[in-house]
C-alpha positions as CSV (number, residue, x, y, z in Angstrom):
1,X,46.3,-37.0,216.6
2,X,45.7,-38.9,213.5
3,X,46.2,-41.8,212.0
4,X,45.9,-42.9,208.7
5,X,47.3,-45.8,206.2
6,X,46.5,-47.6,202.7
7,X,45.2,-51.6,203.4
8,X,47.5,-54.1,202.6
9,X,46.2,-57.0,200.4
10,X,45.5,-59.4,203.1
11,X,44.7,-57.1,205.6
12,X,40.9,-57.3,205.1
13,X,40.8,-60.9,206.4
14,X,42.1,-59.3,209.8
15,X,38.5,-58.1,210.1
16,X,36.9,-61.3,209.5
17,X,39.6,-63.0,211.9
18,X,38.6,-60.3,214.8
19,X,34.8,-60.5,213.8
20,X,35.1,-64.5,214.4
21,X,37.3,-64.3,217.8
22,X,34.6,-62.2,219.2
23,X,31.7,-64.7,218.1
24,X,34.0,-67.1,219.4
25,X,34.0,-65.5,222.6
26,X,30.8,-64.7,223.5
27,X,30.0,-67.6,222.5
28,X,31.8,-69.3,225.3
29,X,31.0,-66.6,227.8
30,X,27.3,-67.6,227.1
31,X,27.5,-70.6,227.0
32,X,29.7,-71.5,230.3
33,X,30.3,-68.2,232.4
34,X,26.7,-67.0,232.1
35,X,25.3,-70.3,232.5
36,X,27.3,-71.0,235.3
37,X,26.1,-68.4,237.4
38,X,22.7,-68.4,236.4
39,X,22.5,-72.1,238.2
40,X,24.5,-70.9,241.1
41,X,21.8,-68.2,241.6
42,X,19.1,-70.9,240.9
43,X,20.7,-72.8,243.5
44,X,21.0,-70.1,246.1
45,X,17.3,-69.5,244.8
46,X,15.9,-72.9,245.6
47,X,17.7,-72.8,249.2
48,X,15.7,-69.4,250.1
49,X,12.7,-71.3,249.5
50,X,13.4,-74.1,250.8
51,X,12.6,-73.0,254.6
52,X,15.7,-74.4,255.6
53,X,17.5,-71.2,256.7
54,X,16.5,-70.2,260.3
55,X,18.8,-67.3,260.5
56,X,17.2,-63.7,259.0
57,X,21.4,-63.0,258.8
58,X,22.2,-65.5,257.1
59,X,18.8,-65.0,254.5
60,X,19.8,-61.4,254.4
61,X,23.3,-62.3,253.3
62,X,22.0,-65.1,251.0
63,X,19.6,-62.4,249.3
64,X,22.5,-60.4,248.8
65,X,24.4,-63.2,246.9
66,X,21.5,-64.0,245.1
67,X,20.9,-59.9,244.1
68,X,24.6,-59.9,242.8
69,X,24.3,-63.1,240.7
70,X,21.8,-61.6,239.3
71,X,23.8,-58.2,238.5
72,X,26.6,-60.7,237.2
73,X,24.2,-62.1,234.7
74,X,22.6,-59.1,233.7
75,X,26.3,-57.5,232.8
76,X,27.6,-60.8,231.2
77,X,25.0,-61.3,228.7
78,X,25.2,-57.1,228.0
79,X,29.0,-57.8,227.3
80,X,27.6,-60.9,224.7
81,X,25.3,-58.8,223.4
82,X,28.2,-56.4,222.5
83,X,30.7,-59.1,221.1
84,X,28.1,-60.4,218.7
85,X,25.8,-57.8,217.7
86,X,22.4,-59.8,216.6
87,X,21.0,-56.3,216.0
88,X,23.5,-55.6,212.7
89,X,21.3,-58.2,210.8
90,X,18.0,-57.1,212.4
91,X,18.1,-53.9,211.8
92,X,20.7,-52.4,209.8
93,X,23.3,-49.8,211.0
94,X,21.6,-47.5,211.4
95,X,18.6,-49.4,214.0
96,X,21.9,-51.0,215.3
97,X,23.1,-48.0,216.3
98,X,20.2,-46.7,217.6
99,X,19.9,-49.7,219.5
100,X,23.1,-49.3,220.8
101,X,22.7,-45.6,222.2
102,X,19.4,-46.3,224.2
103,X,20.7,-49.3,226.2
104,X,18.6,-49.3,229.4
105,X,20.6,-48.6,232.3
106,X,23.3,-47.2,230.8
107,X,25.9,-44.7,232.4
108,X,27.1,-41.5,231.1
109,X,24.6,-38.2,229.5
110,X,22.2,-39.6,226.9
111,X,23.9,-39.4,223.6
112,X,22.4,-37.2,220.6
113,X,22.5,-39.5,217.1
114,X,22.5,-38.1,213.7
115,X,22.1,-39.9,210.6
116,X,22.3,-38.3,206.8
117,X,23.1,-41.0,204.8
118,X,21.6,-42.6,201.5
119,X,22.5,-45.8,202.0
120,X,20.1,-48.7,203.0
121,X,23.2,-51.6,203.6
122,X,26.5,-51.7,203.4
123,X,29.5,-54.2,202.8
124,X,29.0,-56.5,206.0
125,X,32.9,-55.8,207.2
126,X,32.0,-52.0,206.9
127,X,28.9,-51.7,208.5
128,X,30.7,-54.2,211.7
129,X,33.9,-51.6,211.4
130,X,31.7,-48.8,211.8
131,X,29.1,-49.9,214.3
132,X,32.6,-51.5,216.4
133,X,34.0,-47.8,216.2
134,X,31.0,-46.2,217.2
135,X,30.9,-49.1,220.2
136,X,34.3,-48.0,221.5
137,X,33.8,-44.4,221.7
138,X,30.6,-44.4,223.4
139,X,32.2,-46.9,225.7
140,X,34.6,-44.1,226.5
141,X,32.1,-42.1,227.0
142,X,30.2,-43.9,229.6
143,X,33.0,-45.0,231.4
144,X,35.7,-42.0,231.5
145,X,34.1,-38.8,229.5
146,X,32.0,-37.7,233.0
147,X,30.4,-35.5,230.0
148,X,27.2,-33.6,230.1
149,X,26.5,-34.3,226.3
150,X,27.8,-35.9,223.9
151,X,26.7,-36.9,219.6
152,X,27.4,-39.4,217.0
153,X,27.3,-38.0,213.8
154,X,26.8,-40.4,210.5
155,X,27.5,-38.6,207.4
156,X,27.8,-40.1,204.2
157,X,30.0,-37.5,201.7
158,X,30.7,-38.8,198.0
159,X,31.9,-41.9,198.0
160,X,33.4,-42.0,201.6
161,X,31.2,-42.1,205.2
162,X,32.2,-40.0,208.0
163,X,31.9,-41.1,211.2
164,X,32.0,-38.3,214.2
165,X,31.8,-39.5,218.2
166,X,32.4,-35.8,220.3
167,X,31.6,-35.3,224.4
168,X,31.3,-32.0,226.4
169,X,33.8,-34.8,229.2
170,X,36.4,-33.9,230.7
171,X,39.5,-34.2,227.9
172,X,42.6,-35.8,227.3
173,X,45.7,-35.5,226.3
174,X,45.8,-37.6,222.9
175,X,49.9,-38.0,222.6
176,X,49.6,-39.7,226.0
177,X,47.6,-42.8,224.1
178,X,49.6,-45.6,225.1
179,X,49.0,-49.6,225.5
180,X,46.5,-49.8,227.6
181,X,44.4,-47.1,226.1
182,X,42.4,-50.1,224.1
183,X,39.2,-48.3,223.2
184,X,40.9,-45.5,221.6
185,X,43.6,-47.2,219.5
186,X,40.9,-49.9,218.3
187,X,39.3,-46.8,216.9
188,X,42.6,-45.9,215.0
189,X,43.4,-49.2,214.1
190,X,40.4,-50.7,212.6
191,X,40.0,-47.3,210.7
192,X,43.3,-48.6,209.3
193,X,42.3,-51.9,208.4
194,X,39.4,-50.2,206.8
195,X,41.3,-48.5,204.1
196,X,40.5,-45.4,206.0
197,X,41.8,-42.7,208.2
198,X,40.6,-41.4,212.2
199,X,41.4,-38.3,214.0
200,X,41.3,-37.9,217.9
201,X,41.2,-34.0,219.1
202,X,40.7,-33.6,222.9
203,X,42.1,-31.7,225.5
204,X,42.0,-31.6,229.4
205,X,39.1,-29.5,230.7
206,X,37.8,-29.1,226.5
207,X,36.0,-32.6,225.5
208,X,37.0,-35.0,222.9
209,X,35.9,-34.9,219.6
210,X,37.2,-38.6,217.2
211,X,36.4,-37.9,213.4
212,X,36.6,-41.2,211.3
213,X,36.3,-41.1,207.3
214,X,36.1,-44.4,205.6
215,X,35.4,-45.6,201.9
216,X,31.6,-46.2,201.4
217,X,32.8,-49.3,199.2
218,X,34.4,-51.0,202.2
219,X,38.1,-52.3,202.5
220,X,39.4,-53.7,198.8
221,X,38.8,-57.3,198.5
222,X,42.0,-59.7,199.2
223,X,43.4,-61.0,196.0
């Protein structure tokens, strides 16, 4: 399956829009959701030691809530962490990246990273794009690949950067992508808006392999 189109004039300031929705959004999940439940656990916290509960049940089942509070925090400020990726500016693509693929306590095989590129930064809208793409397919990975290995390749090729996400999973059948198949079609789409072009190959039982080629200048500048 591929997908591939020439950038509109006006569609570069899609990315920026996206880019800002997302900031916008973790934003708010920091600052309410996750801060939220970090006082109800601080609560349920305070209670334990209070000495007030006489009933090991009722501490067990008070633990428990506590332990899963906890969880809930851990996983919302992971999702943050992916909506607004501080690591971009800290270190680069590439460290992000890297940063990225060794996330402690992640599911899914440990995923092999090659790099052969010249480049030390890019235009900020193409290193997001590409560090976004790279986000979704390992996502897919983790969640639905059930894949034994799996690589992300970083090439850069003239004057265009090739992007390559591939698993040993489980497969697909790519002409079945349909609406709710999110990760995927964000891959195709923001290759679009890009000014570039992405390729999904899978097949039940055979793995996936998503190629992505993009120009190393970055989408053309709106007019």
């Amino acid at each position: 399956m591929e997908y591939q189109g020439n950038m509109l004039s006006d569609e570069s300031d899609v990315l920026d829009l996206l880019e800002r929705d997302r900031q916008w959004l973790a934003a708010e999940l920091h600052d309410g959701l996750v801060q939220d439940i970090t006082g109800a656990q601080m609560q349920l916290e305070a209670l334990l030691c209070s000495g007030k509960i006489s009933s090991e049940e009722t501490r067990a089942a008070v633990l428990k809530a506590v332990a899963l509070l906890r969880k809930a925090v851990e996983e919302a400020r992971r999702v943050v962490s992916g909506l607004r990726p501080p690591a971009l500016d800290d270190k680069g693509l590439i460290g992000a990246i890297k940063s990225l693929l060794s996330e402690d306590g992640a599911p899914g095989p440990k995923i092999r990273f090659r790099a052969d590129v010249a480049f030390r930064r890019l235009d900020p809208r193409l290193e997001t794009g590409i560090y976004r793409i790279v986000q979704e397919g390992v996502a897919n990975i983790r969640r639905h690949s059930k894949a034994e290995r799996a690589e992300v390749r970083l090439a850069q090729i003239g004057k265009r950067i090739e992007v390559v996400i591939r698993d040993s999973g489980i497969g697909f059948n790519p002409a079945g992508i349909g609406e709710k198949s999110f990760g995927v079609r964000g891959i195709l789409e923001r290759a679009r808006l890009l000014g570039g072009s992405a390729r999904v190959d899978s097949l039940p039982g055979k793995g996936t392999r998503i190629a992505v080629s993009l120009p190393l200048a970055g989408p053309p500048k709106t007019t």
